[in-house]
N, C-alpha and C positions, 0 to 999 in steps of 0.2 A: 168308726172313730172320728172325732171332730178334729176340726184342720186346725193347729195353733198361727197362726202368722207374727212374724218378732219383726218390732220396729227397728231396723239397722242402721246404725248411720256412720260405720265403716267396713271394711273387709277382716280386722279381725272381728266386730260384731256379729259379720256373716258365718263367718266359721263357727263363732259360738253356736249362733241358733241352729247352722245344720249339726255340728257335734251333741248338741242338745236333744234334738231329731223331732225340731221345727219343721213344718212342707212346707212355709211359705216366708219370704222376707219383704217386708215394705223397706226400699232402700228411702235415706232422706240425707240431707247434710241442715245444719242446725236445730236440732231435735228441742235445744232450749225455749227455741218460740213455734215449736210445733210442726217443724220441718219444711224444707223449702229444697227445692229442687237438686240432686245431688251433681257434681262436673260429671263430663264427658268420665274422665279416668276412675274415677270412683267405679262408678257404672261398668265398666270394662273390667276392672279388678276382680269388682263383685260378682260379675258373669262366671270367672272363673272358677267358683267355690259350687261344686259339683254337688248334687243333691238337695238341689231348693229350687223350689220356684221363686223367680224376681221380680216382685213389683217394685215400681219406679214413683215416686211422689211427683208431679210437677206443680208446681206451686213457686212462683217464680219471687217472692218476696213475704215476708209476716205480715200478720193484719189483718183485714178484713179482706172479704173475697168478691169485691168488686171491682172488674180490672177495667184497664183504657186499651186500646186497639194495640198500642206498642207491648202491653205485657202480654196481652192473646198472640202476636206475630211472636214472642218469646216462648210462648206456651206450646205451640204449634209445632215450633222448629226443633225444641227441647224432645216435643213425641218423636221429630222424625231419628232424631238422634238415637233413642232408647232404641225404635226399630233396626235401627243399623247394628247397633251394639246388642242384640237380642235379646233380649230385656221380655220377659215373659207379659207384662204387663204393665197399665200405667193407671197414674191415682188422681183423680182430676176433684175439682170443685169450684163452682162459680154460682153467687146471686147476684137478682138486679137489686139496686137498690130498694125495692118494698119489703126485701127479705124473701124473695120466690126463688125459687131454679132459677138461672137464667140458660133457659133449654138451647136457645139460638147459637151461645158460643159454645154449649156444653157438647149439642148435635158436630160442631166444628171441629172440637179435639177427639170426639170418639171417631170421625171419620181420618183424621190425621193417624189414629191408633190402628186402622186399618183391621189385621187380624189379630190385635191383640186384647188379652179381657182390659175392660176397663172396671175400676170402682171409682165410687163418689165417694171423697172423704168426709171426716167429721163438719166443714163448711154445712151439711143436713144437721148439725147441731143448733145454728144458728138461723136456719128458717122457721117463717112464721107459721107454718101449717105442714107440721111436717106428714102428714096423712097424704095432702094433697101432691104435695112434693114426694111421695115414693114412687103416686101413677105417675107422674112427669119420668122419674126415671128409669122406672118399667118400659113406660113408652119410648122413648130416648134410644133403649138399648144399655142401658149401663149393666154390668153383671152383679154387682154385689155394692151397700151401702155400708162403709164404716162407722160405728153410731155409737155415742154412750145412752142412746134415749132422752136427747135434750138434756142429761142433769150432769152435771157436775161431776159423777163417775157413771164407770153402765153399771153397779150392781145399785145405787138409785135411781140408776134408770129404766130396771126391771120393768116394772108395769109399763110401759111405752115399750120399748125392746119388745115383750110379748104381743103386745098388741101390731105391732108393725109385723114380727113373724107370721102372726093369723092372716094381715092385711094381703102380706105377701103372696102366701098360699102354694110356694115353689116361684114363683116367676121371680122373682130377683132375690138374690141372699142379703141376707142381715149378717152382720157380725159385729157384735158386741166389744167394742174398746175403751179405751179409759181407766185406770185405775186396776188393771187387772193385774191377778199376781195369783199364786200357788194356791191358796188361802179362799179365795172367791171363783175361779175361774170355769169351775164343777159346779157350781150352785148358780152364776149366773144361764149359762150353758141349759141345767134342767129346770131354773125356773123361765125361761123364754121361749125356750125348743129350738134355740139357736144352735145352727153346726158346725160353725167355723167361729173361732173368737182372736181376738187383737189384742196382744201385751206390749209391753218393751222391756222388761227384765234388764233393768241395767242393775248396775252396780256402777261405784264409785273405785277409778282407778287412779293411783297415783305416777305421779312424772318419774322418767329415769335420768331426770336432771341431777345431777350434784352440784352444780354450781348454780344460786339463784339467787338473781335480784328482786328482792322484795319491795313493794312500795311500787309498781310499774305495772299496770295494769294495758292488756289489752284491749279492752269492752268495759262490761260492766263494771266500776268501782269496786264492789264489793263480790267479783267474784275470786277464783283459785285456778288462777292461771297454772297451777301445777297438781291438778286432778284433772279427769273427765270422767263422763259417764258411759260404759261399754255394757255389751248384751253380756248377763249371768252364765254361762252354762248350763250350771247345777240349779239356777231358778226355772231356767226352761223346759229342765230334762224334770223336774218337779212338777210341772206346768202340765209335761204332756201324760205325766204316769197317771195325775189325778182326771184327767179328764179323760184317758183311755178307758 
């Protein structure tokens, strides 16, 4: 059976995906620009939702994944955290500027990770050679690569996705994300030979506010400060029947 992994980005999200009967959670706090490192207490909450394994995203801000010495000493401190808090895993990603690994600080946080798995995340979406950039992470030590195949979702990023599973050959896992839902998750899965695949099955939930001023934006102008986005249950528990 293939592993589902559900993007969380709080503790009732986590419960979803274990009630769902996800094995694995990538935890994140702002999922809207792609996630970025979730607090101390999050992380701790999450620990206690029994039946998942917990990866941890560290990614200390949105953007592009070139960092300065101050966000690697952030990066760093962030792994030792998840260590303490048992955090089953953590999710790292960094290029130098040409668009390559940047293996030097990457070799830095997976030794910070100590005994825990590491993945690379989507950041392998945005290198220039991603063939070249999987031996770097083979060699590295990284366990598994989060990937849509360079494109835009993973079910157009099939042909790359397959071709990197052949590349692979067992020595590091591919897993397939982006874009994945009920619908596609089976047909990506047998057309790449992929084992493990990457959703986030949210849905849109609304505020148990009654009392609301409108016109008052927190962030973005035009967003709905009185919705967010939480893991589906019933898209997951969907998720895992079709791919069982």
């Amino acid at each position: 059976m293939a592993i589902l992994e559900i993007c969380a980005g709080s503790v009732e999200s986590a419960i979803a995906a274990r009630n769902g009967c996800a094995q694995r959670i990538e935890l994140c706090a702002a999922l809207e620009i792609g996630g970025v490192t979730p607090s101390a207490g999050l992380i701790a909450e999450a620990r206690k939702v029994d039946g998942l394994t917990l990866n941890v995203i560290i990614r200390p801000r949105g953007g592009d994944f070139l960092y300065d010495e101050h966000e690697v000493a952030c990066m760093e401190q962030d792994i030792r955290i998840c260590r303490e808090l048992g955090a089953d895993g953590v999710v790292i990603g960094a290029l130098t500027a040409d668009g390559d690994i940047d293996t030097a600080l990457c070799r830095r946080l997976i030794a910070a990770a100590g005994d825990m798995s590491v993945t690379f995340h989507r950041a392998f979406d945005m290198c220039r050679d991603p063939k070249a950039a999987l031996e770097e992470l083979i060699t590295i030590g990284c366990d598994r690569v989060l990937t849509s195949g360079q494109a835009a979702t993973a079910q157009a990023g099939i042909p790359l996705l397959k071709e990197l599973v052949e590349q692979a050959d067992g020595r590091i896992i591919i897993m397939p994300g982006c874009g994945v839902n009920s619908d596609n998750a089976a047909r990506i899965l047998q057309a790449t030979g992929a084992v493990e695949i990457h959703a986030s099955a949210r849905k849109s939930v609304g505020s148990g506010m009654k009392f609301r001023h409108s016109g008052v934006s927190m962030g973005n102008p035009d967003s709905d400060e009185y919705a967010r986005k939480e893991t589906d249950v019933n898209e997951v528990r969907t998720i895992v029947e079709s791919i069982s």
